[in-house]
N, C-alpha and C positions, 0 to 999 in steps of 0.2 A: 504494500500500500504506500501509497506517497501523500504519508503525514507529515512534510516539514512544514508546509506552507497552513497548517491547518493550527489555530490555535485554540490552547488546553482549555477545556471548561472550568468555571471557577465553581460549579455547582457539585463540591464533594465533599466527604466528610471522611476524616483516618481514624477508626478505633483502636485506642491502647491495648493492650492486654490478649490473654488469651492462654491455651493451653495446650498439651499433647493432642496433637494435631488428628483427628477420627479417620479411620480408613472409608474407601468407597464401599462398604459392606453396609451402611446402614443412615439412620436418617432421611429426610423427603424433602424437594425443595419445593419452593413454592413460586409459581406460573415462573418455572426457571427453565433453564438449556433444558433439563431431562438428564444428566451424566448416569444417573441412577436409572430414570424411564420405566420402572416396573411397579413404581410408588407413587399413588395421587398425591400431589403437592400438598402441601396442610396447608398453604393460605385456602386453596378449597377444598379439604377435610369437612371441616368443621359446617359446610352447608350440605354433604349427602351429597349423593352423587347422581349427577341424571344428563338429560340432552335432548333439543330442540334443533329443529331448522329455523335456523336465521335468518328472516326471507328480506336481503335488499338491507342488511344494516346500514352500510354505507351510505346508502342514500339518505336511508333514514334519519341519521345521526347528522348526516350534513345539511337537511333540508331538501326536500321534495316529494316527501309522500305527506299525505294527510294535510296540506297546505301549512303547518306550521312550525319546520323546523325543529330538529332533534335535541337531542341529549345535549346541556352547555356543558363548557368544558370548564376543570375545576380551579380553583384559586390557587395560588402560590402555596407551597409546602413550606413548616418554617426549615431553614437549613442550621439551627444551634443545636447543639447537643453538647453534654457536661464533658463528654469522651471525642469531642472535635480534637482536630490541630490540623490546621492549614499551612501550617508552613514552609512555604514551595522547598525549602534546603532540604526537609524529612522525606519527600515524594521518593520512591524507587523509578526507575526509568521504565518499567514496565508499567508503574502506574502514570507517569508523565505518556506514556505511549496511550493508555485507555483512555486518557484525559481529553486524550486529540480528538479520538474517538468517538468522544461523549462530545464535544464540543461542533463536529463534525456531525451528530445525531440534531443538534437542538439548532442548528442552521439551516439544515436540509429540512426538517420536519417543520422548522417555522415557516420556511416558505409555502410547502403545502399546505399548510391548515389555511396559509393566507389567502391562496389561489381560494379555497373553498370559504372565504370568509371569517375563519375562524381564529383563534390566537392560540399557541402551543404555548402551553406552561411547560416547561422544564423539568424532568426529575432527575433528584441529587441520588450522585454514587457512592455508596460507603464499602471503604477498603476496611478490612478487617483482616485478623490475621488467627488462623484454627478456629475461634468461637468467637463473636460478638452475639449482639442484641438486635433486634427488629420490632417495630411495631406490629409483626405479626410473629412474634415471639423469640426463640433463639434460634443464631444463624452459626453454621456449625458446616466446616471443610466439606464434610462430606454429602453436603446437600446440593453441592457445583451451587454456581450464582442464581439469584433468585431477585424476584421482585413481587414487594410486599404492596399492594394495594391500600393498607392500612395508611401510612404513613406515606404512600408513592416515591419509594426509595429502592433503588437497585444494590444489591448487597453481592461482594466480591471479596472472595482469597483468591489474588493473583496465581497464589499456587496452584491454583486450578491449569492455567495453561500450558505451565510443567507437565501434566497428567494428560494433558488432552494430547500434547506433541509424544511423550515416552508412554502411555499405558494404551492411545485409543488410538496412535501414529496418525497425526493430525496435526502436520508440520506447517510451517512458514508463519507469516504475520496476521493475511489476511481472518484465520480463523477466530484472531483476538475481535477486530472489526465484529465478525459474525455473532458471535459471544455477546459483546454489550449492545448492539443493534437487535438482536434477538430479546433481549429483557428490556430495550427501551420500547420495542412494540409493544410489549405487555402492556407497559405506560399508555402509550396510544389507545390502545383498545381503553383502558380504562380513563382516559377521557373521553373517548368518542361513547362512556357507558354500554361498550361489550361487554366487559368484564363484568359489571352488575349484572348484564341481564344472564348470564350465563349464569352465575351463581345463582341466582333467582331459579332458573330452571332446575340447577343440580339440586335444589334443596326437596323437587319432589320428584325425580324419577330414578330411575330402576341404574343398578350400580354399569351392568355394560352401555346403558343410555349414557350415563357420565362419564365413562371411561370414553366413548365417543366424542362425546363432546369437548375431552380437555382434548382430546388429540386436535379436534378442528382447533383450537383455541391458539394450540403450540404452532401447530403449519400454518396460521395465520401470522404469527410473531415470526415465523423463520419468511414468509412472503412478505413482510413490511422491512425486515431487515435487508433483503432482497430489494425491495423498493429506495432504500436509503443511501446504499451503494451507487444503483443506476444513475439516481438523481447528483450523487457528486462527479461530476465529471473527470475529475482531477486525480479520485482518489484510487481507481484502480491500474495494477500493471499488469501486465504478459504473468499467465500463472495463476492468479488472487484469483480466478472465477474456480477454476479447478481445484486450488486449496480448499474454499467454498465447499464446494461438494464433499470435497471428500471429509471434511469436517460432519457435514452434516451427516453422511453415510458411516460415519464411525459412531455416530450417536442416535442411529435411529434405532427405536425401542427392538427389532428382531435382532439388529447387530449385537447389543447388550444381552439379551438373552442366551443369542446364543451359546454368544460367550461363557456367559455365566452359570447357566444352570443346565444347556446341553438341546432344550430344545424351546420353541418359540410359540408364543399363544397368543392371537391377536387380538385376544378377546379381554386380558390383560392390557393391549399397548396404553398408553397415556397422552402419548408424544408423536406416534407415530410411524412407520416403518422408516428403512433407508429409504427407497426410492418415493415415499411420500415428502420425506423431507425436503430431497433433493430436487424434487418436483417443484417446492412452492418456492425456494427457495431461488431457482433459476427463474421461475416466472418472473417473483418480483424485481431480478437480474435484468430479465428480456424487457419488462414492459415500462419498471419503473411510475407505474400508476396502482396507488395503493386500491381502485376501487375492480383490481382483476384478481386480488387476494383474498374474496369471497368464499371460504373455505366451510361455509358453513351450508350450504346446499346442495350436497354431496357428490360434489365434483372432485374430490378427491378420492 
């Protein structure tokens, strides 16, 4: 990726502290990458599990159906916390490298919401290192990165990328790109009010309804990250689209299985297979128009 010219977001927060760092064996992240994938995320645990067709969100939340204009989008988050430090000398270069990233997300994405009339509020990244805190409870290594609708904050142990490159071989730069573009759609959706209505759904139907639905939820966050990319002209080189994929194909829930327990249940995924991944993921690559990422009317 060609991040020089991209400048670092100021919207993060570094947490102190922390502990013997949990292996990938346990824990659940929440509307996160999936590194786990075989675990409903706990920010939607806790409403039950279910799933709907989502007919025309986009339009809906942007204005055009029912003559009055959708879901608004929500206010500033505050960015203090007792466990901040901003101090650009403390940053690792890996987190100056996400920063670009994040900075590169909230430029790109503010223009879109603008074409559509709308204003992107910005969600902060909190670096943490083994265990920190979230407003949607504790955030722990082994949950890969995640984003808490509670608080609208994207929670990262850089070390995560270590494992993605040596455990899940899912080399080069662009995969970081993917990573925090993949949890700032979360955000997205949870302004444009997908996120709500989803959870709303999960809270009354049936557990494969839900397992359904977070998977559409995830290939919608990997098609917007997809879309984020297109739209910077700048930031991709020779290579980044193929790193892409094959990020996503090392993390798509049958990859993980199989790995892991030997055989693959689709009826299980959360996240998704490889080839759905890589599906939405190149779409929003090709099209660069967040309203071809409509994952919820099963076209995937």
């Amino acid at each position: 990726m060609r991040l020089d010219d991209e400048s670092e977001s100021t919207n993060f927060e570094v947490q102190s502290g922390g502990s013997n760092r949990a292996g990938f064996g346990g824990g659940g992240g929440g509307g996160g990458l999936g590194m786990l994938g075989m675990i409903i995320p706990f920010v939607f645990s806790r409403f039950g599990i279910g799933g709907i067709v989502v007919l025309g969100i986009v339009a809906l939340v942007f204005g055009g159906i029912g003559g009055g204009g959708g879901g608004s989008l929500l206010a500033p988050v505050s960015q203090t916390s007792p466990q901040q430090s901003t101090a650009p000398g403390q940053l690792t270069d890996i987190q100056r490298t996400s920063l670009r990233v994040l900075g590169s997300t909230e430029r790109r994405w503010a223009d879109i919401f603008a074409k559509a009339g709308k204003t992107y509020t910005p969600t902060t990244l909190v670096f943490y290192s083994r265990e920190g805190s979230s407003g949607c409870g504790a955030a722990q290594s082994a949950m890969g990165p995640f984003y808490c609708p509670s608080d609208q904050k994207i929670y990262l142990d850089t070390e995560f990328f270590n494992e993605l490159k040596t455990r899940f071989n899912a080399p080069g730069d662009f995969p970081i790109g993917y990573v925090i573009a993949h949890e700032v759609g979360h955000h997205v959706q949870d302004l444009m009010g997908i996120e709500e209505k989803v959870r709303a759904e999960q809270a009354r139907a049936s557990k494969a309804q839900g397992n359904a639905l977070q998977v559409d939820m995830e290939l919608q966050a990997d098609c917007y990250a997809g879309v984020w990319a297109a739209n910077d002209k700048n930031l991709l080189e020779p290579g980044d689209v193929q790193e892409g994929l094959g990020a996503a194909q090392a993390i798509g829930d049958d990859t993980l299985q199989r790995a892991s327990q030997g055989v693959v249940v689709p009826e299980s995924f959360t996240h998704g297979s490889a080839a759905q991944r890589q599906a939405w993921l190149k779409r929003g690559l090709d099209t660069g128009d967040m309203t071809q990422c409509d994952t919820f009317n099963g076209s995937n």
